[in-house]
N, C-alpha and C positions, 0 to 999 in steps of 0.2 A: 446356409450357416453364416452367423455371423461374426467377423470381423473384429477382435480384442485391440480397441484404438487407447495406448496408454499416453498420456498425455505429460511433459515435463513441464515443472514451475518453479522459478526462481522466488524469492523474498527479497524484501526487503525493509529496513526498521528505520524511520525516519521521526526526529521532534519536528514537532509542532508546535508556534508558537500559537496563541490565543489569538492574536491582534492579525493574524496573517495565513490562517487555515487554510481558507478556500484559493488562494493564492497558489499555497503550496500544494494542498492537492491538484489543484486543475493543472500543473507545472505536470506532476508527475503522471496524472491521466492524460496529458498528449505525447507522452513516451508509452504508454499501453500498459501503465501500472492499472490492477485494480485492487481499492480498499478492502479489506477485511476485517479488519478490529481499528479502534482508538482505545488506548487505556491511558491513566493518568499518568504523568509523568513524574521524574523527579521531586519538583515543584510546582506550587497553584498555578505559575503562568505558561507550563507546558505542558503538551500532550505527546504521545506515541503513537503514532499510526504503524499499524503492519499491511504492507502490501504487497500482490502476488500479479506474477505475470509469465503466459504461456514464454517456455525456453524457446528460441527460433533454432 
C-alpha cells in the first residue's frame, strides 16, 4: 500500500528589474527558490516573478 507523501510550499512575489533578472533569479535559486510564473509588472521596466519552495 502506498504511502500519501503531502508536501508543503512556501511563495514568494519578487519585482524584477529588466537590466538585472538573471541576477536576481540565480540570488534566489541558491536559497532553493524555484520559478513559476513571470508576469508583467507595474511598469515597462519591471517584472514579477512568483516563486515556490519545499517548507523545511
Amino acid at each position: 500500500m502506498a504511502t500519501s507523501c503531502h508536501r508543503k510550499w512556501e511563495y514568494a512575489t519578487v519585482p524584477l528589474l529588466v537590466h538585472a533578472t538573471k541576477q536576481i533569479l540565480d540570488t534566489w535559486g541558491e536559497d532553493g527558490w524555484e520559478l513559476v510564473q513571470v508576469v508583467p509588472g507595474p511598469n515597462p521596466e519591471q517584472l514579477v516573478a512568483y516563486l515556490k519552495r519545499e517548507k523545511q
